[in-house]
C-alpha positions in Angstrom: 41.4 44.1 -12.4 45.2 44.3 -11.2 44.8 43.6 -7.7 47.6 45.1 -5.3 47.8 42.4 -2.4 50.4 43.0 0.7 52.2 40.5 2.1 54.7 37.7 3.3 55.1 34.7 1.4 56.6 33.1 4.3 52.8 33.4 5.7 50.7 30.9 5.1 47.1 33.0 5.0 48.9 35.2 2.4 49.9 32.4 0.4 46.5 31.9 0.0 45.9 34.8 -1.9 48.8 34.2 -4.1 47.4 30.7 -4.8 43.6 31.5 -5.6 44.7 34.7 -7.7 47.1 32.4 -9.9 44.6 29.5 -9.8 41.7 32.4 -11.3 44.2 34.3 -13.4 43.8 37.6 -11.5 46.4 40.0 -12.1 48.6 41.1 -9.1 50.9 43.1 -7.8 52.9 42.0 -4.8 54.3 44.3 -2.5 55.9 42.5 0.4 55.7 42.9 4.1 57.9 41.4 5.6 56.5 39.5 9.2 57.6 41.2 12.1 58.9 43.8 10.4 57.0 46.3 11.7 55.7 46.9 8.5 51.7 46.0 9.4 52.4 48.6 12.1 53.0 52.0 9.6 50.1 54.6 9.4 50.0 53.8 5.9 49.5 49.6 6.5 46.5 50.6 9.0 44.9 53.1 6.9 44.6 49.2 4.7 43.6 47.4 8.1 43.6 49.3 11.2 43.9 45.7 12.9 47.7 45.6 11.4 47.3 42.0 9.9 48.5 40.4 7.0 47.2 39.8 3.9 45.3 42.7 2.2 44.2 43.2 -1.0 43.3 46.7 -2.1 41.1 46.5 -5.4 40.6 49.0 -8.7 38.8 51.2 -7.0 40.7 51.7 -3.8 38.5 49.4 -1.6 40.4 47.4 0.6 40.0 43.8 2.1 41.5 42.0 4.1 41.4 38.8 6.0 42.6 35.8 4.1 39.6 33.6 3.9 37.6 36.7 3.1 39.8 37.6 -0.1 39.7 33.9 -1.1 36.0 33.9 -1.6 36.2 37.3 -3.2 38.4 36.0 -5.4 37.0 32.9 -6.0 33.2 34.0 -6.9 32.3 32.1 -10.1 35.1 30.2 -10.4 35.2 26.2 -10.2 36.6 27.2 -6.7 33.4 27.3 -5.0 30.8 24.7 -5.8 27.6 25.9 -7.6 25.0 23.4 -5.2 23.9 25.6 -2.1 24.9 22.5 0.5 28.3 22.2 -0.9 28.8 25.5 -1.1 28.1 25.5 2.7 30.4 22.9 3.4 32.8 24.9 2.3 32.2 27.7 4.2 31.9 25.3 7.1 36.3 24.3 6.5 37.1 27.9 6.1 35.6 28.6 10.0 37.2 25.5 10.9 40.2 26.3 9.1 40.4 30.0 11.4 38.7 28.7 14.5 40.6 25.0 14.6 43.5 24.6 12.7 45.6 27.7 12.1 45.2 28.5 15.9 47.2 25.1 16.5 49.3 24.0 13.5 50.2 27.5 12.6 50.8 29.2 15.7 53.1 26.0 16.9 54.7 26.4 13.1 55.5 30.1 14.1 57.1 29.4 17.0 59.7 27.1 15.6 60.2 29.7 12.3 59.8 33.0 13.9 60.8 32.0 17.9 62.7 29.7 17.2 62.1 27.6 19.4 62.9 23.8 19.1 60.0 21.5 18.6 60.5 19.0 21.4 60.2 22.2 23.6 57.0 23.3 21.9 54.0 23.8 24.5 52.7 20.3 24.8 49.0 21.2 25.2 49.4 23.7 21.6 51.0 20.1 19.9 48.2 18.0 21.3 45.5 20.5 19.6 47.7 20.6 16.6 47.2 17.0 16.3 43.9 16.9 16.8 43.2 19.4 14.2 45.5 17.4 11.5 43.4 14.1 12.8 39.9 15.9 11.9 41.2 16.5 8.5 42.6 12.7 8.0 39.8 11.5 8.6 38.0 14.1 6.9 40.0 12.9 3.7 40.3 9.6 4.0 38.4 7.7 1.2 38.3 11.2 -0.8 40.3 13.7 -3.1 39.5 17.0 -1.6 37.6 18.1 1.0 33.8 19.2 -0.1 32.8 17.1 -3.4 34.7 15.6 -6.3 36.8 19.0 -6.7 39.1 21.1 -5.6 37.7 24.3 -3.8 38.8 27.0 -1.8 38.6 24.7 1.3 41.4 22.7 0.1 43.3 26.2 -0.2 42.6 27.5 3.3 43.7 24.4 4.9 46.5 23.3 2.1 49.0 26.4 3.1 50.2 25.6 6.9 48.7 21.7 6.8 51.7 21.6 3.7 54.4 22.8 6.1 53.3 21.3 9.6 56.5 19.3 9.5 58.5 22.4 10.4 56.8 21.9 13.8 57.9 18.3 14.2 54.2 17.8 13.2 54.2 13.9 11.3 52.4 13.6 8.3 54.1 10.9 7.0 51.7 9.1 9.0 48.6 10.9 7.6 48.1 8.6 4.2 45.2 10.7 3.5 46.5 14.2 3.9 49.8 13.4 1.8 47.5 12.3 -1.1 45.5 15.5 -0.8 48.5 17.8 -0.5 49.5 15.9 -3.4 46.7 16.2 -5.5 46.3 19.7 -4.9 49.8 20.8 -5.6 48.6 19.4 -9.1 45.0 21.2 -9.3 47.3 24.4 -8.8 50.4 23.8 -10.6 53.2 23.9 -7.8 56.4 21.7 -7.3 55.7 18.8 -5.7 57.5 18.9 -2.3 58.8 17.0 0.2 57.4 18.9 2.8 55.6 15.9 3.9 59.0 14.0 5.3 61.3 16.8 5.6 59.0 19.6 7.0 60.2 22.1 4.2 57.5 24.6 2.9 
């Protein structure tokens, strides 16, 4: 399988994809799209995902998905990325809604208004930081006195929420102070094989 899978690596829920198809050894082909381009917008993007949102895989066959926590557990099934006991298995599911309902909506969207609006972070909508806090809270305690997030391994949890909990920093968000999460970031930058970074002090992603 050669998956095609469109894109911006700049996006965190496309990243994603990039890291559970190197992580599973499925053979890709990126074609980039760029954000705000207007390229999600073209007749061809929509006949993909008539909702015009980033990532989307298109498989062998033609069929595609989209949806970035919906491609990770596509491309996840029967890998060590998704725990084989029912209840664990669960409790992953249970982080990726989380993950979609609670923490992208907050750290992501207050990331994208620094990147994309630019906007500076000590004029960021105080209410949107608050929540963003919150969220990265629920996950330090989540993580404290444990490696990853369901288990004793890694699983596609730790992806979902890995990508924009990595660079909250470039929203002035401080995980310096979040002992737990800069062990897990740490540990799974290992389990997947990227550079460690300093994203945790500098805010770079």
């Amino acid at each position: 399988m050669t998956l095609q899978v469109y894109g911006d690596l700049g996006s965190g829920n496309c990243l994603k994809v990039k890291y559970i198809a190197d992580a599973t050894g499925t053979p890709y082909v990126w074609h980039d799209v760029p954000v705000r381009s207007g390229g999600t917008a073209t007749p061809e993007f929509r006949a993909l995902n008539p909702f015009g949102q980033m990532p989307v895989v298109v498989l062998d066959d033609g069929r595609p998905l989209a949806q970035s926590n919906a491609i990770l557990r596509y491309l996840a099934q029967g890998s060590r990325f998704i725990p084989t006991d029912r209840y664990d298995a669960a409790k992953v599911d249970e982080w990726l809604f989380w993950e979609q309902y609670s923490h992208e909506p907050t750290v992501a969207v207050a990331r994208s208004r620094v990147i994309y609006d630019g906007q500076d972070t000590a004029k960021l909508d105080p209410v949107l930081v608050g929540r963003a806090n919150a969220a990265l809270d629920r996950l330090e305690q989540a993580l404290t006195g444990q490696v990853f997030l369901v288990g004793n391994a890694m699983s596609i949890a730790d992806i979902a929420l890995l990508v924009y909990t990595r660079s909250a920093p470039d929203a002035g968000l401080d995980l310096a102070a979040r002992p737990a999460i800069t062990r897990w970031i740490a540990a799974c930058e290992q389990e997947l094989g990227l550079t460690a970074t300093a994203a945790v002090i500098k805010g770079q992603s």
